[in-house]
N, CA, C and O of each residue as an XYZ file, in Angstrom:
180
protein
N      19.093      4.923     11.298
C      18.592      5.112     12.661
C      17.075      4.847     12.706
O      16.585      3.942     13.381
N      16.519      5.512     12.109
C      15.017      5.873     11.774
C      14.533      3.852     11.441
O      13.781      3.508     12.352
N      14.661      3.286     10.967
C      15.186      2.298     10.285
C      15.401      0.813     11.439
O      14.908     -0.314     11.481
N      16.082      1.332     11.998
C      16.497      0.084     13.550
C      14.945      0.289     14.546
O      14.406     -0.654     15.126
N      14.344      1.961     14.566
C      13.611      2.041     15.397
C      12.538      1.485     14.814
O      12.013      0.640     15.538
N      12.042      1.636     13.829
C      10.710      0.654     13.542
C      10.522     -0.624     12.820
O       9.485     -0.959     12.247
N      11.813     -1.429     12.912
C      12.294     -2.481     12.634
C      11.206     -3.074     13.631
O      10.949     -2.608     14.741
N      10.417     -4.544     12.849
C       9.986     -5.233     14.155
C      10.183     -5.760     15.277
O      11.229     -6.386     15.110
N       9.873     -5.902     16.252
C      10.851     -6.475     17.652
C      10.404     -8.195     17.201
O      11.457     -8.824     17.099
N       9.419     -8.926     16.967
C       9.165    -10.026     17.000
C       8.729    -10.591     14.750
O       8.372    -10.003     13.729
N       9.032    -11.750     15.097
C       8.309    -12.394     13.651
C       7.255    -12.268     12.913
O       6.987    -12.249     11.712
N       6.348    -12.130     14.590
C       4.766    -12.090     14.200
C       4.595    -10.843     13.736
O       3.638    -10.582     13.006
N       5.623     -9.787     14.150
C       5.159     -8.375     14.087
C       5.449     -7.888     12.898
O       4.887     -6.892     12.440
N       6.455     -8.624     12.223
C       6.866     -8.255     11.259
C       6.110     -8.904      9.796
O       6.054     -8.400      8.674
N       5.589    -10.167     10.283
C       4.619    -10.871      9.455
C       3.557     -9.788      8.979
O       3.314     -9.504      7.806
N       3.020     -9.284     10.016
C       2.125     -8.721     10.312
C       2.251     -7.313      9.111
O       1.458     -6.889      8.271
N       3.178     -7.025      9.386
C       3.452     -5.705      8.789
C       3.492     -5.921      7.111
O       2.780     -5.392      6.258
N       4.647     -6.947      6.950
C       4.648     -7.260      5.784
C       2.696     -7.822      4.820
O       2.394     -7.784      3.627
N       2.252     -8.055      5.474
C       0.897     -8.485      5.595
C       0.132     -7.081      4.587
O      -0.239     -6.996      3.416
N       0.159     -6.063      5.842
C      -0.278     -4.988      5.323
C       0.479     -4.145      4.314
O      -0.164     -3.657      3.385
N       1.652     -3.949      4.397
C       2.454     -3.593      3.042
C       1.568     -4.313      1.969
O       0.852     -3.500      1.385
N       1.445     -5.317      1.638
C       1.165     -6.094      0.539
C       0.353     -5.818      0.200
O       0.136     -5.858     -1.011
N      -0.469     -5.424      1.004
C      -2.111     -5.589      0.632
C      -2.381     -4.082      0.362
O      -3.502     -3.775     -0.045
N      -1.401     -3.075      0.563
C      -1.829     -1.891      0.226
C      -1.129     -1.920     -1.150
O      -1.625     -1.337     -2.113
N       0.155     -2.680     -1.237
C       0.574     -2.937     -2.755
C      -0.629     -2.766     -3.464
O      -0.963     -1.764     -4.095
N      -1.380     -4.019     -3.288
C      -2.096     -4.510     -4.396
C      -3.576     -3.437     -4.627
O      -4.255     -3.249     -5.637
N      -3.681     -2.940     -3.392
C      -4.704     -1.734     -3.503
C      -4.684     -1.211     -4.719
O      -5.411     -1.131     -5.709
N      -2.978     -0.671     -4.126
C      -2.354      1.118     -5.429
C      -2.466      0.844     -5.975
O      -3.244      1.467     -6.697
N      -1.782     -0.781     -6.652
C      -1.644     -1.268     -8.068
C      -2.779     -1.472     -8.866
O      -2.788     -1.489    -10.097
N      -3.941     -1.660     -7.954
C      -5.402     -2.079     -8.982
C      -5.856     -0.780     -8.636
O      -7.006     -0.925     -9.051
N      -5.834      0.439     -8.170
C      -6.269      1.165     -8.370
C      -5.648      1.840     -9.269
O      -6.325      2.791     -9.660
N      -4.342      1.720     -9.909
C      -3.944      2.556    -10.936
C      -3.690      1.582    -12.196
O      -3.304      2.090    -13.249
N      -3.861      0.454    -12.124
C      -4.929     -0.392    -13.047
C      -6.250      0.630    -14.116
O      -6.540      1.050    -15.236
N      -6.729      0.530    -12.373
C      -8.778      1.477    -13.215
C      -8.408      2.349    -13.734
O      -8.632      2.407    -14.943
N      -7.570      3.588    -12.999
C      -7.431      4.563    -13.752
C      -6.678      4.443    -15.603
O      -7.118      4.943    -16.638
N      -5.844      3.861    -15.453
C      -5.678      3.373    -16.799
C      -6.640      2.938    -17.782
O      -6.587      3.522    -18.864
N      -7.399      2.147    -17.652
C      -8.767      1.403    -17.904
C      -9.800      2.864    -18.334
O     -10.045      3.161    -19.504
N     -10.240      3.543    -17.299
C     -11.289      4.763    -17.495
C     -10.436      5.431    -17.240
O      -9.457      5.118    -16.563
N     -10.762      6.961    -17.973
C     -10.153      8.135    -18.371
C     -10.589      8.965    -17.041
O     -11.767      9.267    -16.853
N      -9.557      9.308    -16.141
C     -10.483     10.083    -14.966
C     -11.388     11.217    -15.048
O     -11.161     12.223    -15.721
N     -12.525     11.000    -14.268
C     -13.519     11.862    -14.810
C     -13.154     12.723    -13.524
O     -13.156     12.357    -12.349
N     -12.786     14.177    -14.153
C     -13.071     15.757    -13.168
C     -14.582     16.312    -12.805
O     -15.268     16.714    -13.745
N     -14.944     16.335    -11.900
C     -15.840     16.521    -11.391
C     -16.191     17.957    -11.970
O     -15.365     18.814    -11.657
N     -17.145     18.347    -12.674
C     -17.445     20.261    -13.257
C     -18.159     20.502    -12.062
O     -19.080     19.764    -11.713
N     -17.837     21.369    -11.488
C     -18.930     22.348    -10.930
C     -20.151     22.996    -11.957
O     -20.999     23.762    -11.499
């Protein structure tokens, strides 16, 4: 249900979307890249 409703109505819209999916892919993925890379540093009070 959930699913049909935010299904895109048009190509462009869905281009669009897929667009930003991707690009937040590649965000997460290089951001958990770095973290791999450097050891996360905890901030001490």
């Amino acid at each position: 249900k959930d699913l049909v409703i935010s299904y895109p109505k048009n190509i462009k819209e869905q281009k669009k979307i897929g667009e930003v999916s991707f690009s937040l892919n590649e965000t997460i993925t290089l951001h958990q890249r770095q973290q791999k890379r450097t050891p996360l540093k905890v901030p001490v009070p």
